[in-house]
N, CA and C atoms as an extended XYZ file, in Angstrom:
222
Properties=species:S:1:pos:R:3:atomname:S:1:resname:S:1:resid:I:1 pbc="F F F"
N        91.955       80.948       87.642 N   UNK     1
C        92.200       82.327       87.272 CA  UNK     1
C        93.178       82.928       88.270 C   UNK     1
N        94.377       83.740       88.104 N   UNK     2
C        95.114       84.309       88.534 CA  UNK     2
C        94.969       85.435       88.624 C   UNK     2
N        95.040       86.148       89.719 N   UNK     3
C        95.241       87.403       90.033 CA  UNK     3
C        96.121       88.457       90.402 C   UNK     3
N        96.756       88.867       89.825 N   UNK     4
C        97.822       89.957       90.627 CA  UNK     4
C        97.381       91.253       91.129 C   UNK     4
N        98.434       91.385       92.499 N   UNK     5
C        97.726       92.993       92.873 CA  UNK     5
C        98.899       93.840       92.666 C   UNK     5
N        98.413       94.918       92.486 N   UNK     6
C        99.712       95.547       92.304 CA  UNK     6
C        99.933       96.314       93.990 C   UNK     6
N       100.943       96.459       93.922 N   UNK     7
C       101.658       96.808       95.381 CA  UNK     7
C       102.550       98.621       95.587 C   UNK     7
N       101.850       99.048       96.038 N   UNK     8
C       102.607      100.601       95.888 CA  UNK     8
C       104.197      100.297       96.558 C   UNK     8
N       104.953      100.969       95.315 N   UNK     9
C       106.551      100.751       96.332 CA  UNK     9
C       106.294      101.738       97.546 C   UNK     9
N       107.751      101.542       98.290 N   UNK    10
C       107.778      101.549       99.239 CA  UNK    10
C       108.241      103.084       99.326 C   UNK    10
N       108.088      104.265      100.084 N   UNK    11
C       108.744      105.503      100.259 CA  UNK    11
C       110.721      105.001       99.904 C   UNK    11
N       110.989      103.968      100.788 N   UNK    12
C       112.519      104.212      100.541 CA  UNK    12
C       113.465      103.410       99.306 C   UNK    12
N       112.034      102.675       98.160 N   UNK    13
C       112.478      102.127       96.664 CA  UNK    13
C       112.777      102.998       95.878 C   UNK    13
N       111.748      104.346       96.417 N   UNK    14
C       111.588      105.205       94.973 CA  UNK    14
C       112.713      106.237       95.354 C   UNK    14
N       113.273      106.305       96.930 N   UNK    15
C       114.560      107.073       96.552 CA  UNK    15
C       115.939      106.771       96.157 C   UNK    15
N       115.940      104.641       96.006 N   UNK    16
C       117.107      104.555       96.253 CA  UNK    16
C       116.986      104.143       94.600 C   UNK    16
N       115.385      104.008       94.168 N   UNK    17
C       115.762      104.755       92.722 CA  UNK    17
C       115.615      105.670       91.611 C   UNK    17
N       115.971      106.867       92.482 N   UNK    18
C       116.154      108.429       91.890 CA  UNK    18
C       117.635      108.193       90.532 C   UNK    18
N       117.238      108.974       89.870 N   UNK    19
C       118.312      109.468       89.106 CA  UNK    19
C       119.572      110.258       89.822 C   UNK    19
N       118.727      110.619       91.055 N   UNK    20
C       119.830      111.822       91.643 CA  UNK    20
C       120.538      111.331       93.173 C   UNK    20
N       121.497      111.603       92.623 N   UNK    21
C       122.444      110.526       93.517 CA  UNK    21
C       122.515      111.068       95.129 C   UNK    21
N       122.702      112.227       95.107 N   UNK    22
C       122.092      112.815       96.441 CA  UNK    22
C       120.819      111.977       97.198 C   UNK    22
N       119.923      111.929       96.711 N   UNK    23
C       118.480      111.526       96.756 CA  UNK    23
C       118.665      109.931       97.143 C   UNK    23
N       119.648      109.218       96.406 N   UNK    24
C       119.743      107.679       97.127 CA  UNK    24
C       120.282      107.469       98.169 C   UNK    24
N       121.308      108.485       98.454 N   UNK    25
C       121.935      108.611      100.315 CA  UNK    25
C       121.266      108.987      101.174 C   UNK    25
N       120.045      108.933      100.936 N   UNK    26
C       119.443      109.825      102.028 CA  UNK    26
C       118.261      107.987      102.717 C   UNK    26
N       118.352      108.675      104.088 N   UNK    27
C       117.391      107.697      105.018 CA  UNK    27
C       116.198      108.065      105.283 C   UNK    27
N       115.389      106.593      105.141 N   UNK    28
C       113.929      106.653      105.032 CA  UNK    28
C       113.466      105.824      105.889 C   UNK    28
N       112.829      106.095      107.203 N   UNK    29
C       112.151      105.180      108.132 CA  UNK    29
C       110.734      105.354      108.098 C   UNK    29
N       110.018      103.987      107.855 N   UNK    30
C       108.397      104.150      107.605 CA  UNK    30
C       107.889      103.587      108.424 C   UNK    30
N       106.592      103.913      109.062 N   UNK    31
C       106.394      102.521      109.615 CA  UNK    31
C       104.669      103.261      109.361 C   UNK    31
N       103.351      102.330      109.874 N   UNK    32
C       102.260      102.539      109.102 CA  UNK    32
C       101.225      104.051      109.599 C   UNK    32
N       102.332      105.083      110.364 N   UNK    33
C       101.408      106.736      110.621 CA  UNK    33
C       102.281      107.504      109.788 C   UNK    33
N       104.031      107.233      110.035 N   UNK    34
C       104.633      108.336      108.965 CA  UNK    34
C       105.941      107.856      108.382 C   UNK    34
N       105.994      108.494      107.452 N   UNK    35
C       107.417      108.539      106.798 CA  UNK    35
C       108.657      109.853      107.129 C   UNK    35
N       109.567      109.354      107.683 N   UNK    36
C       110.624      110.215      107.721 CA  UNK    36
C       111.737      109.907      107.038 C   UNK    36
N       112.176      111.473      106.248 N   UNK    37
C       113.283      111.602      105.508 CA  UNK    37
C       114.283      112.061      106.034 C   UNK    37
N       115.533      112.126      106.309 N   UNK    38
C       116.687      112.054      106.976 CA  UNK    38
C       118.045      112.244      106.202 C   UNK    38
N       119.201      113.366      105.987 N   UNK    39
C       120.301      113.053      105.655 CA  UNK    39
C       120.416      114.610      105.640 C   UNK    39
N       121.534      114.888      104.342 N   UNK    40
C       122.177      115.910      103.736 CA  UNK    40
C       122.189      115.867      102.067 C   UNK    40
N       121.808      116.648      101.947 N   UNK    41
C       121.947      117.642      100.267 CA  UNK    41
C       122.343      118.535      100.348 C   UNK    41
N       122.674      119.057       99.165 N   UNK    42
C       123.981      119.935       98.727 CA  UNK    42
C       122.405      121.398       98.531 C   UNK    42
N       121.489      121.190       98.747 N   UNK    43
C       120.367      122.394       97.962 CA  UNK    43
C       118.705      122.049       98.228 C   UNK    43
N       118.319      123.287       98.466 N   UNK    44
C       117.422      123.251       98.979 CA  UNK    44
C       116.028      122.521       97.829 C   UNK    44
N       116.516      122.723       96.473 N   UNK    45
C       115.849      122.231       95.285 CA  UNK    45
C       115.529      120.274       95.756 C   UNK    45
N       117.017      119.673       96.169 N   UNK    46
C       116.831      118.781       96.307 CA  UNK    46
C       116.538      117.884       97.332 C   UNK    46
N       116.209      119.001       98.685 N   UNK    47
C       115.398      118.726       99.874 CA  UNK    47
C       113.656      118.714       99.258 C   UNK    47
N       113.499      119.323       98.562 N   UNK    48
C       112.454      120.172       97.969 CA  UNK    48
C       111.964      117.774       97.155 C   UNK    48
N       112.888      118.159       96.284 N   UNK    49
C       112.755      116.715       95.277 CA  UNK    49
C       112.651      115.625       96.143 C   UNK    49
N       113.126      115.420       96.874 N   UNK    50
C       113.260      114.402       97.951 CA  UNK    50
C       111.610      114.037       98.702 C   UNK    50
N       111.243      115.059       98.912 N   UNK    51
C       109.953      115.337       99.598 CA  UNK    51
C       108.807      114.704       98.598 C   UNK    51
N       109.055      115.525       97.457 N   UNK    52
C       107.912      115.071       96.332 CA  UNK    52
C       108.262      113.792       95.857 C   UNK    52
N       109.043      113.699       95.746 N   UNK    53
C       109.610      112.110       95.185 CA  UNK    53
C       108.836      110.747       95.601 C   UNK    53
N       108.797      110.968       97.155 N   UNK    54
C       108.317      110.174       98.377 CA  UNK    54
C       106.912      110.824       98.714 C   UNK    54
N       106.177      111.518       97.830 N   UNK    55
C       104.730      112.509       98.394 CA  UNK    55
C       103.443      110.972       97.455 C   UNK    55
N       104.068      110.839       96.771 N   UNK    56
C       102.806      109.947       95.812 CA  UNK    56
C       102.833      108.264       96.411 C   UNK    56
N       103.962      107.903       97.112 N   UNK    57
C       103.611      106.326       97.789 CA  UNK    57
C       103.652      106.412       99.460 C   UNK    57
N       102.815      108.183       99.866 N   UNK    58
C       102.851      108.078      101.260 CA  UNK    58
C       101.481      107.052      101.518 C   UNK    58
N       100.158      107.460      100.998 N   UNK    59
C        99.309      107.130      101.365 CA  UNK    59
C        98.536      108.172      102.406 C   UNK    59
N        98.415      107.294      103.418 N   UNK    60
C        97.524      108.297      104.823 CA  UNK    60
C        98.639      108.428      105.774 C   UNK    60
N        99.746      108.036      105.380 N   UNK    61
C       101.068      108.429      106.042 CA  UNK    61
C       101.004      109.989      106.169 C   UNK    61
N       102.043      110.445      107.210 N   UNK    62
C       102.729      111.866      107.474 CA  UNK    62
C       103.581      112.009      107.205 C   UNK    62
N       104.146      112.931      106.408 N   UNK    63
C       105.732      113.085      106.026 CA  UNK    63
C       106.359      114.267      106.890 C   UNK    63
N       107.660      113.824      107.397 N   UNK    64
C       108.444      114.486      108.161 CA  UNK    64
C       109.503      114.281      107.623 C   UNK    64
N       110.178      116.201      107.181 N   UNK    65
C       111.324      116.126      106.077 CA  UNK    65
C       112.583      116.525      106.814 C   UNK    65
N       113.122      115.876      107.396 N   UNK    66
C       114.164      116.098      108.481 CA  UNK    66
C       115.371      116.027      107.567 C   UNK    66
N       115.420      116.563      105.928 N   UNK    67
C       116.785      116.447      105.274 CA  UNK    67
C       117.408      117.701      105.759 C   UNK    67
N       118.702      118.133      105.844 N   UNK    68
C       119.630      119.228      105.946 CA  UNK    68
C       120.075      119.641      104.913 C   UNK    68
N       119.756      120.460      104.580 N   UNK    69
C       120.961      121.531      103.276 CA  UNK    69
C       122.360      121.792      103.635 C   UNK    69
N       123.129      121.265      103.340 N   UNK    70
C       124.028      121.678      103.327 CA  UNK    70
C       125.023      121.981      102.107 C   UNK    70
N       125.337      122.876      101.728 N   UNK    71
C       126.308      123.446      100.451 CA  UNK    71
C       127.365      121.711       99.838 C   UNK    71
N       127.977      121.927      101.156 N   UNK    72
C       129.041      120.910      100.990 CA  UNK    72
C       128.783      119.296      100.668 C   UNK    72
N       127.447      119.320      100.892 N   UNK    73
C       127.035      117.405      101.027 CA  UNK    73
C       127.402      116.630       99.484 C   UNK    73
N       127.581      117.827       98.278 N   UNK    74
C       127.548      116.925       97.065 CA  UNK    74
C       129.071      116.028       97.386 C   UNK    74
């Protein structure tokens, strides 16, 4: 009998596969207390998306949202 487990992706799978292209440039360092998010967006909506995006495969992780808004990043 075979078993598979299923495996939660990883915080930095599910941003590099966002629909939103902003959202795949951005850096994700995990290691097993927290997750940090890292870069530039063009809006605070998609600092906002970025966060939730990466909120459902933290686990008992900490999230630290170190993205920057910036107007100009698109």
């Amino acid at each position: 009998m075979s078993t598979c487990t299923d495996f939660a992706p990883e915080p930095a799978d599910v941003l590099t596969s966002s629909p939103l292209g902003q959202l795949r440039r951005l850096v994700v360092e995990a290691d097993a207390s927290r997750v940090i998010i890292s870069g530039q967006v063009s809006s605070y909506y998609l600092k906002q998306m970025a966060q939730e995006t990466v909120r459902p495969v933290l686990g008992d992780r900490t999230l630290l949202n170190n993205v920057e808004v910036c107007p100009d990043a698109a």
